[in-house]
C-alpha positions as CSV (number, residue, x, y, z in Angstrom):
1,X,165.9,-20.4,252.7
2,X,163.0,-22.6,251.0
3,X,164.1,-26.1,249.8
4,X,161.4,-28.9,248.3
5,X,159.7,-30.7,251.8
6,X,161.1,-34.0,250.0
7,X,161.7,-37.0,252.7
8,X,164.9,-35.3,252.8
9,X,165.1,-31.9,251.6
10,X,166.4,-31.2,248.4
11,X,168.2,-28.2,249.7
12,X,168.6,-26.3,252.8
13,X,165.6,-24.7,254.5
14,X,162.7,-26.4,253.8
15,X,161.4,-29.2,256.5
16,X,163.5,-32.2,256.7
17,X,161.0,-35.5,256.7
18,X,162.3,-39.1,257.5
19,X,164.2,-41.0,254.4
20,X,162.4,-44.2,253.3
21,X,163.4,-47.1,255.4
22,X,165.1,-48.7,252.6
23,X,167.6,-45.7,251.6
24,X,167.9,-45.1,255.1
25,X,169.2,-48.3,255.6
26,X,171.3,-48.0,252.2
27,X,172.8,-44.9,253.9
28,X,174.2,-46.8,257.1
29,X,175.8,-49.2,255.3
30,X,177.6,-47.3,252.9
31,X,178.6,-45.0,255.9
32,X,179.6,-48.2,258.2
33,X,181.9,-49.0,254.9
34,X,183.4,-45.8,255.1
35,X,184.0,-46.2,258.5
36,X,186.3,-48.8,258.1
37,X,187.7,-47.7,255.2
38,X,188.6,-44.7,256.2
39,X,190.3,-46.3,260.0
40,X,192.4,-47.7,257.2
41,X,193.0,-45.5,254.8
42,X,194.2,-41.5,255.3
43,X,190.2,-40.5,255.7
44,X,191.3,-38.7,258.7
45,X,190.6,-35.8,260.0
46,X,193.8,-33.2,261.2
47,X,192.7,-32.3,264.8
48,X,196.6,-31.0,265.4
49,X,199.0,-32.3,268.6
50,X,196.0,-30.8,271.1
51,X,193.9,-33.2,272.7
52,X,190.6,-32.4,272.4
53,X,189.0,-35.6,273.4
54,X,186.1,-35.2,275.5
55,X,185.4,-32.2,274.3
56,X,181.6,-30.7,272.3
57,X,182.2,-28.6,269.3
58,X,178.7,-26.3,268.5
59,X,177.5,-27.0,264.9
60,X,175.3,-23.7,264.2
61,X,173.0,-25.0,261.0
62,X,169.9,-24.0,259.2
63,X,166.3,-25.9,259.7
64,X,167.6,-28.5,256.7
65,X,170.7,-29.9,257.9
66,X,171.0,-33.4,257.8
67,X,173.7,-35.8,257.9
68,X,173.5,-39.3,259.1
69,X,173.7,-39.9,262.8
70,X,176.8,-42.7,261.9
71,X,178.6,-39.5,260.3
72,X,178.8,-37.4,263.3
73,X,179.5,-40.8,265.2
74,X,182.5,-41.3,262.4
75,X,183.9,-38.1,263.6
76,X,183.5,-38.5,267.0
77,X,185.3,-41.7,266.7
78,X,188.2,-40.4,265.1
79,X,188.8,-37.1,267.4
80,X,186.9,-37.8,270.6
81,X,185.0,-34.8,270.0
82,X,181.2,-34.9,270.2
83,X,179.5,-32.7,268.0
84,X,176.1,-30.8,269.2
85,X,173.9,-29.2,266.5
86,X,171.9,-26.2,267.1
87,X,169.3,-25.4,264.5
88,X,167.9,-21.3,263.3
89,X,165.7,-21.3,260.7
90,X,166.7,-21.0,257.1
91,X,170.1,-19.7,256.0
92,X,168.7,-15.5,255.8
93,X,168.0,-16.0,259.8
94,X,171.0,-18.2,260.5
95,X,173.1,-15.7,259.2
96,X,171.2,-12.5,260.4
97,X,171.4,-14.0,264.5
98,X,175.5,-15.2,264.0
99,X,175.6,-11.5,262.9
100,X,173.7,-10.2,266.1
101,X,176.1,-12.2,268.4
102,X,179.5,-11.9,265.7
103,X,182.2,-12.4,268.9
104,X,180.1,-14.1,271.6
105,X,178.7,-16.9,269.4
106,X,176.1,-19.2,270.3
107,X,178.6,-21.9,268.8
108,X,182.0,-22.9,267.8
109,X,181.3,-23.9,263.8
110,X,178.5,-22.3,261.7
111,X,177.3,-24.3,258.3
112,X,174.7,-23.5,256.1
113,X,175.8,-19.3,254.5
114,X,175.7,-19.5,250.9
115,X,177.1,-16.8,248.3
116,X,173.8,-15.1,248.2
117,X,174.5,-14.2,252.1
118,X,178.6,-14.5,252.1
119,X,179.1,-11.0,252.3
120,X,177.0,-10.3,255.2
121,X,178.4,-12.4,257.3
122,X,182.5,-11.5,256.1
123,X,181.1,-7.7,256.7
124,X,180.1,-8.2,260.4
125,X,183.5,-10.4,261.4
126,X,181.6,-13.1,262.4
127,X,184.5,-15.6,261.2
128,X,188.0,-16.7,262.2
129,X,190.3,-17.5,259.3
130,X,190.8,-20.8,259.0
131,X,192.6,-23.0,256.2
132,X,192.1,-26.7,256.1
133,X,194.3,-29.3,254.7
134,X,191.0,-30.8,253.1
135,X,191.1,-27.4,250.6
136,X,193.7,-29.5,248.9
137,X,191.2,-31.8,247.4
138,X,188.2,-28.5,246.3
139,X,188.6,-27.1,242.8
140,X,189.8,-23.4,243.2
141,X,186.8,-22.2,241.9
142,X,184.4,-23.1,245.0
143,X,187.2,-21.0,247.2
144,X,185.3,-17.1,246.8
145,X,187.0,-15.8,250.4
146,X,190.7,-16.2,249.7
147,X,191.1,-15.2,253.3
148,X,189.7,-18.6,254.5
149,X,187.1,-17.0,256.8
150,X,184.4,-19.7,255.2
151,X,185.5,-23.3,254.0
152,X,182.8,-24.8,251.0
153,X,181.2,-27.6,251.7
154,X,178.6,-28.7,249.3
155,X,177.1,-26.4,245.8
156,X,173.6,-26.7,244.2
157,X,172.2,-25.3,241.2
158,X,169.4,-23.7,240.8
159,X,167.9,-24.2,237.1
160,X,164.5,-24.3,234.9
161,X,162.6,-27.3,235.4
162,X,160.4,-28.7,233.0
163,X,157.8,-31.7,232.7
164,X,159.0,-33.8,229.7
165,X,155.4,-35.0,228.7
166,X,154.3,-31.3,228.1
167,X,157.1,-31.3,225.0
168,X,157.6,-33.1,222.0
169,X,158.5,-31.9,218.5
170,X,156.1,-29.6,217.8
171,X,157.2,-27.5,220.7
172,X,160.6,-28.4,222.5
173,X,161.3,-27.6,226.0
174,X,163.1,-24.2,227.1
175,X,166.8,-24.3,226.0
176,X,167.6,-21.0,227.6
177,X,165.8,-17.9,229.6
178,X,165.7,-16.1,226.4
179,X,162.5,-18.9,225.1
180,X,160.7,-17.7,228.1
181,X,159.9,-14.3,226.7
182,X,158.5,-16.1,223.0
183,X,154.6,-16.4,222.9
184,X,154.7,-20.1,222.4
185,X,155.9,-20.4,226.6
186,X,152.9,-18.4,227.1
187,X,151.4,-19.1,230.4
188,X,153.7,-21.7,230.9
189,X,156.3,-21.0,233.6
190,X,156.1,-20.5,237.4
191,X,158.6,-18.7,239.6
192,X,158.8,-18.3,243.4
193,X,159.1,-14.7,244.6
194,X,162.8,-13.6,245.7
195,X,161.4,-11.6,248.4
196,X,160.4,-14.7,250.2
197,X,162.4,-17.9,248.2
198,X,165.9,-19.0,247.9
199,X,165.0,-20.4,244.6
200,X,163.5,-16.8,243.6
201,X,166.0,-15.0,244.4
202,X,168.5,-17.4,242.6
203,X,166.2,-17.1,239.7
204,X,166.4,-12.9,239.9
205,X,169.9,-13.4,240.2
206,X,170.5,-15.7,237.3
207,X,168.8,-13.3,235.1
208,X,170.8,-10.1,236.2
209,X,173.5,-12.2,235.5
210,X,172.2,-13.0,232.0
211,X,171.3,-9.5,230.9
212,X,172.8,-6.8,233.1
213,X,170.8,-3.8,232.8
214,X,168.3,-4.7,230.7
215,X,166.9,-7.5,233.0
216,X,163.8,-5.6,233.8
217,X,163.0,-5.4,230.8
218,X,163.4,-9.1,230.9
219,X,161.0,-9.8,233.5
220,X,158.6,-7.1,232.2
221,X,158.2,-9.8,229.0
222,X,157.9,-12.7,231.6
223,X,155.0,-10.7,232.8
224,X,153.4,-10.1,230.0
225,X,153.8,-13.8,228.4
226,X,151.8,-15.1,232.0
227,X,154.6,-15.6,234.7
228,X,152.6,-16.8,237.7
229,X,154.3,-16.5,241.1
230,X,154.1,-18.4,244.5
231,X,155.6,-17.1,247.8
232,X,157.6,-20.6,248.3
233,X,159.3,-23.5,246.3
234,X,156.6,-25.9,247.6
235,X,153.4,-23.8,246.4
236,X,155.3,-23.5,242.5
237,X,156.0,-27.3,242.6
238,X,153.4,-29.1,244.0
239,X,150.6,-26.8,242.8
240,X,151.2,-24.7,240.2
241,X,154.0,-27.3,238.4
242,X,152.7,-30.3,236.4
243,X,153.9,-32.4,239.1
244,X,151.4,-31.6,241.3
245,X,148.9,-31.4,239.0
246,X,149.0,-28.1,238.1
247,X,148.6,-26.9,234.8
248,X,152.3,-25.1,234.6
249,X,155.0,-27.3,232.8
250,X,157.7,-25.5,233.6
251,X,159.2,-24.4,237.0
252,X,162.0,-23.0,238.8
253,X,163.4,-25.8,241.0
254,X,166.9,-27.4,241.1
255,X,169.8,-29.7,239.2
256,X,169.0,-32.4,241.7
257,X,165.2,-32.8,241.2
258,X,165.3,-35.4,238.5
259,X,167.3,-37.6,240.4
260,X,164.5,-37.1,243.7
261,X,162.1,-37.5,241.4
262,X,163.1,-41.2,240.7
263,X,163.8,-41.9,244.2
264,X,160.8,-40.7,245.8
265,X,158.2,-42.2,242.9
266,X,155.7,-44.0,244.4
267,X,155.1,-46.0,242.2
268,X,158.4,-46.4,241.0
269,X,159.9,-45.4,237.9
270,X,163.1,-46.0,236.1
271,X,163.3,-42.1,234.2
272,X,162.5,-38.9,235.6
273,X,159.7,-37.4,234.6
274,X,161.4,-33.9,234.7
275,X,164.3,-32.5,232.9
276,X,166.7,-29.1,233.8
277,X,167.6,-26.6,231.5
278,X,171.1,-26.3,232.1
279,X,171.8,-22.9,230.6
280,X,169.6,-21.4,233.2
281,X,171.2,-22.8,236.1
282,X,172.4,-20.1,239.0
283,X,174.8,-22.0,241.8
284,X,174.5,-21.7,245.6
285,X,177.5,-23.0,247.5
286,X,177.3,-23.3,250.8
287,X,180.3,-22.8,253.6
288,X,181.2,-23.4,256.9
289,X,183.3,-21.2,259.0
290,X,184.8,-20.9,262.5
291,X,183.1,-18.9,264.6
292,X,184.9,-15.5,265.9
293,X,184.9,-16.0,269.9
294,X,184.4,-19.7,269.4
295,X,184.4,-21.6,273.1
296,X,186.0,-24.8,271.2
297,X,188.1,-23.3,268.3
298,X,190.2,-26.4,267.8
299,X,187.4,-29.0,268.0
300,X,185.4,-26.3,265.0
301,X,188.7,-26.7,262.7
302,X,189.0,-30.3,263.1
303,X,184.7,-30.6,262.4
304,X,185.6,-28.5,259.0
305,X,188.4,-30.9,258.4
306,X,186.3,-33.9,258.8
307,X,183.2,-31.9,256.4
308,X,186.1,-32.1,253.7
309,X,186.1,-35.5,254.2
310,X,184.6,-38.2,251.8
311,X,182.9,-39.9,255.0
312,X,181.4,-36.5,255.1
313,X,181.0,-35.3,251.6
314,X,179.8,-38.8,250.4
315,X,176.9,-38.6,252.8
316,X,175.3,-35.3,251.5
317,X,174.3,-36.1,248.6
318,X,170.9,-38.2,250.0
319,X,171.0,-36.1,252.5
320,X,170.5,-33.1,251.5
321,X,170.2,-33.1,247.8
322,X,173.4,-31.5,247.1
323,X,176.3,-31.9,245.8
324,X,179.7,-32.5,247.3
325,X,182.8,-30.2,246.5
326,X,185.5,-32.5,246.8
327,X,187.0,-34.2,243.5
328,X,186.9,-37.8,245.3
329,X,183.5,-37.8,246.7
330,X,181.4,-40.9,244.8
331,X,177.9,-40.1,244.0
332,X,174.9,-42.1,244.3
333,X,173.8,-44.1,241.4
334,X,170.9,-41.9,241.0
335,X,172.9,-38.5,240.9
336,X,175.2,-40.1,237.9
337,X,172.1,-41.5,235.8
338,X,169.9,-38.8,236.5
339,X,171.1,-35.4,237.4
340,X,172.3,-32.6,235.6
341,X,175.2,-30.4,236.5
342,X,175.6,-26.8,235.0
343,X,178.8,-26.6,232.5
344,X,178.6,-23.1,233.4
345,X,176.1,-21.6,236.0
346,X,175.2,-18.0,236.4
347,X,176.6,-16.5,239.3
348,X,177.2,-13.1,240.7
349,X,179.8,-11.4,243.4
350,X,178.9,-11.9,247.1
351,X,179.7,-8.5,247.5
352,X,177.0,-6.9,244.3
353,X,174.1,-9.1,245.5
354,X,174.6,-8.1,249.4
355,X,174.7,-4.3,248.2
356,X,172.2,-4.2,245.6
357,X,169.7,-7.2,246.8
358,X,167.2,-5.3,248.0
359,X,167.0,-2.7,245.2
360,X,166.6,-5.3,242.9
361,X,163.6,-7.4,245.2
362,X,161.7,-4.2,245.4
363,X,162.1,-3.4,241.9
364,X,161.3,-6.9,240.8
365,X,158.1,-6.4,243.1
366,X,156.7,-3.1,241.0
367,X,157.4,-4.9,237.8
368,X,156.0,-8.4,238.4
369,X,153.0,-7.8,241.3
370,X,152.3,-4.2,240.6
C-alpha cells in the first residue's frame, strides 16, 4: 500500500521516517502514563491461566508499522511475552506471501490486511478464529468477519483533499464527487492510479460505490474535465497538489492530513492549510488475525488483546496517522481540532472488491490512460 512519507507515515505502506524530537518525546510520556495507569487500572491484557512468560510472539506487519518501542515494552511487561516484528512490504504483498505460507506461517500474529484485501486472505485460511474480550469496547460496525478470523485495529478514511487558499466565494471547494465532473474544477484535481496506490484504489472504490454502473461514465467526465494521475500518493501530493507547489488544488489524500499538516509545518502554523471533503471519504480498516499453524498461538491472542487496549490504541494515532477503533481511546489534541471523520464513508463488500478488483483496474486503465 502507499501512505504520505510523513516523519511518521500517515498510513500504512509508505516509508516510516523518525518523529520530531519533541513529539517523540510527547509520545513516551504519555505512554509511561499509561503504563501506570493501566498497572492500576483493568488496562490488562487476557493472556488466559497459561504461562507464557518467556515466550516471543511473531508480529507479521507491513513496511509502515509503527508503534512506540515503550508500547511493546508495556505488553511485555504485563504478559512476559516479547514481541518480535517482521516487516513485507505494503499490505498487497503482506497479504499475498501469508497466502503462499497459509498453515506454516512465518509468524504467530499478522497486522496490517485492510477490507480492500480481507477476502483474500479469509479465502486462502490463512486465519484462526479468534474472539477477544477487547471486541466488547469496538462499535459493531468495524466487526466485517463475524467469524472472528481478523480482529480491527485501527480505520482511516480516504477522502478529497483540497488547498483552502485556492477557494473563496467565487468558487467554493468540492462538496461532493459529483463537483468534479462541472467545468469550473476543470484541471483541478489529481488522483493516484489504483493499479499501483492504496489511495487510488480507495478512490475507484468510493466512486463504484457512489454510482454503481454508471461510474465509468463518471471517470470518463473526470477525464475529459483534466484529471491528472501519478503512480503514487507522494508524486499527487508533493508535486502535482498545491502543497508542493504544484499547480493542482485539489487531491486524493486522507481524513488525517489536516491534522499532519499542522504538526509537521515548519514553520509552524496554528490552521491547516488543507481541508477534506467528507462526502467523498472511502474507509480502510485494518485487522489483525491469528495466524493458522501459529508456533505461539496463545502469546498471538493475548498480543490482539493488548492491540485492543488503550495503551495500544492511544498510541496509533501519531503513529501511524490513524485512527483507533475502540470507544475509550483519547485522541491527540491535533486529531480533535483538526481532523475530519466521515459521518458516512463509502465502502464496499470485501468479498465484490476481491472478485471484481481487477476488472475494474483494467477498465479504469482504458478509460483514463488510453
Amino acid at each position: 500500500m502507499d501512505r504520505p512519507p510523513a516523519p511518521i507515515p500517515i498510513h500504512p505502506g509508505a516509508p516510516r521516517r523518525m518523529i520530531r524530537p519533541w513529539l517523540r518525546a510527547v509520545a513516551v510520556v504519555a505512554v509511561v502514563l499509561a503504563l501506570i495507569a493501566a498497572a492500576c487500572s483493568g488496562d490488562r491484557v487476557d493472556s488466559s491461566a497459561e504461562d507464557l512468560s518467556g515466550t516471543t510472539v511473531t508480529l507479521l506487519t507491513h513496511d509502515s508499522f509503527y508503534v512506540s518501542p515503550e508500547t511493546f515494552e508495556a505488553f511485555t511487561l504485563q504478559t512476559g511475552i516479547e514481541v518480535e516484528q517482521l516487516a513485507s512490504g505494503d499490505a498487497g504483498a503482506l497479504v499475498a506471501q501469508a497466502c503462499l505460507t497459509a498453515g506454516e506461517p512465518l509468524g504467530d500474529v499478522l497486522f496490517g490486511i485492510d477490507n480492500t484485501f480481507l477476502q483474500r486472505g479469509l479465502d486462502c485460511a490463512m486465519f484462526d478464529p479468534y474472539e477477544s474480550p477487547g471486541l466488547a469496547g469496538v462499535p459493531d460496525h468495524f466487526e466485517l468477519d463475524p467469524e472472528h478470523r481478523v480482529t480491527p485495529v485501527d480505520f482511516g478514511d480516504v477522502c478529497l483533499n483540497y488547498w483552502v487558499e485556492a477557494f473563496g466565494d467565487s468558487l467554493p471547494p468540492p462538496s461532493s464527487l459529483d463537483d468534479l465532473t462541472d467545468p469550473a474544477y476543470a484541471g483541478m484535481l489529481v488522483v493516484q492510479s489504483p493499479e499501483t496506490s492504496s489511495p487510488g484504489l480507495a478512490f475507484l472504490l468510493a466512486t463504484i460505490a457512489r454510482y454503481g454502473d454508471g461510474w465509468e461514465r463518471y471517470w470518463a467526465a473526470l477525464r475529459d474535465n483534466g484529471v491528472a494521475v501519478t503512480a503514487g500518493w507522494e508524486d499527487a501530493y508533493y508535486g502535482e497538489f498545491a502543497a508542493g507547489g504544484g499547480d493542482r488544488p485539489i487531491v486524493v489524500s486522507y481524513a488525517s492530513s489536516p491534522p499532519a499538516e499542522v504538526i509537521y509545518s515548519d514553520p509552524p502554523v496554528d490552521e491547516p492549510p488543507t481541508g477534506v471533503v467528507t462526502a467523498s471519504c472511502y474507509r480502510q480498516i485494518e485487522f489483525a488475525g491469528v495466524l493458522a499453524g501459529a508456533g505461539n498461538p496463545g502469546g498471538a491472542a493475548a498480543l490482539i488483546d493488548f492491540m485492543l487496549t488503550e495503551t495500544f490504541q492511544n498510541d496509533v494515532p501519531l503513529n501511524m496517522f490513524v485512527f483507533p477503533v475502540i470507544e475509550s481511546a483519547t485522541l491527540p489534541p491535533e486529531f480533535v481540532a483538526h481532523a475530519q471523520i466521515a459521518e458516512d464513508p463509502f465502502m464496499l463488500e470485501p468479498a465484490e472488491v476481491e472478485t471484481q478488483r481487477n476488472a475494474w483496474t483494467d477498465r479504469w486503465v482504458e478509460i483514463v490512460l488510453r
